[in-house]
N, C-alpha and C positions, 0 to 999 in steps of 0.2 A: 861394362854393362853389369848391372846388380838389381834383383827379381827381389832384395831381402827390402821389406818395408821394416824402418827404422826411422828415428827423428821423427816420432807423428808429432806437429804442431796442436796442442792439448790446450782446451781455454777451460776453469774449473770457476760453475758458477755455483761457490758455497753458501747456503741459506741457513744452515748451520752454526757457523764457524764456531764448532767446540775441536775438543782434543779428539775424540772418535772422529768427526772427520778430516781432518788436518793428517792423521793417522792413515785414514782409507786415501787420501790423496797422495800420501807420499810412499801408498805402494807401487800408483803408477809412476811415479818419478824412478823409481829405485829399481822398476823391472827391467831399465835400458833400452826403452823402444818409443817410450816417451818424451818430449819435452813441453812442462810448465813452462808457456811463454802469454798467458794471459789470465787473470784474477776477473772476472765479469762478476755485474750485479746483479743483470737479468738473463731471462732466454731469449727474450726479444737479440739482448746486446751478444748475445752468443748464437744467434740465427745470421745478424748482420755479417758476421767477422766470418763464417763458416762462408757464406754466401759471395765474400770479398776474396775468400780464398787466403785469409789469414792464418786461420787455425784449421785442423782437418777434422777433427773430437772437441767435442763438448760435454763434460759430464756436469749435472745436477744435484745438488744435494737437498734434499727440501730442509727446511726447518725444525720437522720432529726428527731426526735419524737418529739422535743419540736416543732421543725419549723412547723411542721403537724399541734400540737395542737393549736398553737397557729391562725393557718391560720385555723382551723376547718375544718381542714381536715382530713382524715382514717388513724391514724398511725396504721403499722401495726408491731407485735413484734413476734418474732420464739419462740416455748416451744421446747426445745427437752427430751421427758421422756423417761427412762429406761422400754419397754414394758413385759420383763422377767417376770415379775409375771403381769399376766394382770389386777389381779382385784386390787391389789396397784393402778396401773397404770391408770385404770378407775378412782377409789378414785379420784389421781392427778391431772386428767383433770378434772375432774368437781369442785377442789378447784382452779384450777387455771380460768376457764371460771367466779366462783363466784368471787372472786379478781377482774379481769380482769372488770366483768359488773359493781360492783360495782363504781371502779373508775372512770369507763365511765359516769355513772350514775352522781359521782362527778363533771366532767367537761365540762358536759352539763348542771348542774343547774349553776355552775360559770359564763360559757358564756351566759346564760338567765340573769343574774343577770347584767352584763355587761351593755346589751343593754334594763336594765329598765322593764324586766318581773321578774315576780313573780318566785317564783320556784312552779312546777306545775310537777307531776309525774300522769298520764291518772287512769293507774290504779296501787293500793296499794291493796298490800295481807301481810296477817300475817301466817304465820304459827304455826300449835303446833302438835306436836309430843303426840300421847297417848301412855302408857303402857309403853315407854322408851323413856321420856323425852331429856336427856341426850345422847342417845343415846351412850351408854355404851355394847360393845359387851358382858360384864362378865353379864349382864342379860339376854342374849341369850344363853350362852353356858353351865351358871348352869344348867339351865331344864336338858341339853343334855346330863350332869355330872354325872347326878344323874341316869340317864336310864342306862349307860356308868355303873358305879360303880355296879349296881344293876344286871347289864347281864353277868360281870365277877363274883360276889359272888356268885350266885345264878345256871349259867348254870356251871360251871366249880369248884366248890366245889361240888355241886350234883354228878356228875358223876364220879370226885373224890373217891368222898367217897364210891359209891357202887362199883367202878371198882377195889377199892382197898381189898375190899373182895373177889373178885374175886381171885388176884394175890395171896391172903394168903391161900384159902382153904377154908376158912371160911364159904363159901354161901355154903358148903355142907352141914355142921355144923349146918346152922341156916335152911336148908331148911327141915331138920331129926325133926329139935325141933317144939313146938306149936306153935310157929310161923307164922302166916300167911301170905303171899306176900303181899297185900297190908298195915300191922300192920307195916311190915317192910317197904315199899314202906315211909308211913307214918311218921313213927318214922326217918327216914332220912332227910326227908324234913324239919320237924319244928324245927330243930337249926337254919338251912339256912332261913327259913324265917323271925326268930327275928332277925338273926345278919344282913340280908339285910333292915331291918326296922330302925335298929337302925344305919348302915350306911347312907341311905336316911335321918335320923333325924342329922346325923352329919353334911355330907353336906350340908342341909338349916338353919342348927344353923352358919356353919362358913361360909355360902355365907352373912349371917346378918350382921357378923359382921364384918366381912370382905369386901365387895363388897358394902354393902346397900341392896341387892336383900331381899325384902320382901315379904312374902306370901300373896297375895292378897285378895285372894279367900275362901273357905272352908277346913279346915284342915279336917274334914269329908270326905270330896270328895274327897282331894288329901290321905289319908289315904289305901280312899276303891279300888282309881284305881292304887295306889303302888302296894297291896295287890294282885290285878286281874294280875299285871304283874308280881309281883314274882311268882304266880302260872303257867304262860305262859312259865317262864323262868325256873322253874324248872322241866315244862314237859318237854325242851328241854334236857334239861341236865341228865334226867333220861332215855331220848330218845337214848342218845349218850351211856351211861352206857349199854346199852342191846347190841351195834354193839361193841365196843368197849372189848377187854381182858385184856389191860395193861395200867397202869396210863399215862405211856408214851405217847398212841394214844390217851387215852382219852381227855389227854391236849390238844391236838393237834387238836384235831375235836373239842373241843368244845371252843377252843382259834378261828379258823376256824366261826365256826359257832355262836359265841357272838361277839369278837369284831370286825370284818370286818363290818358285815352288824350293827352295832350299831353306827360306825364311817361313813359309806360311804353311805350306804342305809337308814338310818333315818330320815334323815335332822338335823340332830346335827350339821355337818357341812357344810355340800354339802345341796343347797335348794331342793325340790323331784322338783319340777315344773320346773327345768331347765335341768331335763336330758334328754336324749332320751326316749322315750315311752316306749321302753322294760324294760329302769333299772324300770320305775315307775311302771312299774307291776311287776317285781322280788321285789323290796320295799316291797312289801305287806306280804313278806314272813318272816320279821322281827316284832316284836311284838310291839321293842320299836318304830318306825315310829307312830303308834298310841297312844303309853304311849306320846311321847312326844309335841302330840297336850294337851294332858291330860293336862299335869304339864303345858306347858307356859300358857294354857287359866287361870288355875286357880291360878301360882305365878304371870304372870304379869298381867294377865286380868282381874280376879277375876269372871271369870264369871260361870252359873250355871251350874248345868248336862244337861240343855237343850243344850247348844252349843255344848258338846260333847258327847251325848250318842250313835252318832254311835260310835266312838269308843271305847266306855266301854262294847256295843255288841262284836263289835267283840275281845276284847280284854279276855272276857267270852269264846265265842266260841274257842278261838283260845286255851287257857289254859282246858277247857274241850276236849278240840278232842285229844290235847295231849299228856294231861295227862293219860285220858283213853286209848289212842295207847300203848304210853311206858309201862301203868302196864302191859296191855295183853301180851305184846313181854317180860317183865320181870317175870311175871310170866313162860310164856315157857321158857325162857332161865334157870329161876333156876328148872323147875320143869320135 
């Protein structure tokens, strides 16, 4: 999975065709987010090809641009983008505004130089990017992976596994012998919590080598708050085993209740701060939304339990209130 808009499909309808524009076209070739893959003669034939889902950008060059430039005047040039996916589409207007100022940028220090001034820019800014340099979407979406991989193992093999006693008889069986609900509560959970450990150890060995994404932070830290949320996740999923009779519904509510709100209500993918005020309070009802402030402060930020102990509180509370709901309703249900 990759967020980075790249290869925009570019049709360039030149009306020009001088050296100034052949020039301004081949900034967007050169920027690497582009590709020149159509030469049009009109708008009309560059409306068709956008609309067929050919090309994704159209830029315009009218007929006087050099005349403009050269007279220091405002050439003005048409973008037309494909607004179908809007945050693409956002992307593309803002590489085409940076393109666009740039060259501007160019042909005002040319004309100062013309008439004997210096080149001279008011103000100059540098930028630097922390935590993701690069700006590479695959160190965003690991953290996400990892929460993602962790709340399918975790809620949905738990509930699995107890409901499937169910369907056999078995919970008679075990409820007659020494036994006790919570021994057995117990002895259920700890497969699922090494095999979801050693999943999370998989994923950050092969986002290393794979992606670059390195752990920045405390392996301690990100250890204790994996740990805090497989216990969260497998209160869920012991939660579902008590309402649940057949492996069938069990999937099914607990496919429901892990991967939707892990994908939609997180911020895995979707930011929490741009929804509407209700999803951001339903959010709260997912565990991983706060595991996953966990993991990116400490793979990409490196930073301490001070930045994130609210949510290692609630990530506590939230795995104690439900774990202790589920056993009580498990115990009644077998007893």
């Amino acid at each position: 999975m990759n967020l980075d808009v790249k290869h925009i499909k570019m049709g360039i309808v030149d009306q020009d065709k001088s050296k100034r524009s052949r020039e301004f076209v081949n900034s967007f070739v050169t920027s690497g987010y582009f590709d020149y893959v159509e030469d049009l003669r009109t708008t009309d034939e560059a409306t068709l090809l956008i609309d067929d889902g050919e090309i994704r950008v159209a830029i315009v060059i009218p007929p006087d641009f050099t005349h403009k430039l050269l007279a220091t005047e405002r050439a003005n040039i048409q973008v037309l983008v494909d607004g179908m996916d809007s945050n693409s589409a956002t992307t593309v207007v803002g590489y085409v505004q940076v393109i666009a100022l740039q060259y501007s940028q160019k042909i005002i220090l040319e004309n100062l130089a013309k008439i004997g001034r210096g080149n001279y820019i008011p103000v100059q800014f540098e930028a630097r990017m922390w935590y993701n340099p690069e700006l590479k979407s695959a160190k965003f979406l690991v953290p996400g992976l990892i929460g993602f991989i962790l709340a399918i193992t975790a809620v949905i093999a738990t509930a699995l596994s107890i409901v499937r006693e169910k369907e056999r008889n078995t919970i008679e069986q075990i409820n007659v012998s020494p036994i006790r609900s919570h021994e057995l509560v117990i002895g259920k959970m700890i497969p699922y919590v090494f095999i979801s450990l050693v999943a999370a150890a998989l994923v950050i060995t092969a986002a290393y080598f794979m992606f670059g994404v390195e752990v920045k932070g405390s392996l301690v830290h990100l250890f204790g708050a994996t740990l805090l949320f497989i216990m969260a996740a497998l209160g869920i999923g012991l939660f579902v085993s008590t309402i649940a009779d057949s492996q069938q519904v069990a999937f099914q509510i607990a496919s429901l209740v892990s991967m939707l709100p892990t994908i939609i209500l997180s911020g895995f993918m979707f930011p929490i701060r741009s929804m509407p005020w209700w999803l951001q309070v339903l959010s709260n009802v997912t565990p991983a939304k706060f595991y996953l402030v966990i993991l990116r402060g400490i793979v990409l930020k490196g930073v301490g339990l001070e930045a994130f102990w609210e949510q290692v509180v609630y990530l506590a509370l939230y795995a104690t209130i439900l774990l202790t709901v589920s056993s009580l309703r498990f115990r009644k249900t077998i007893g």
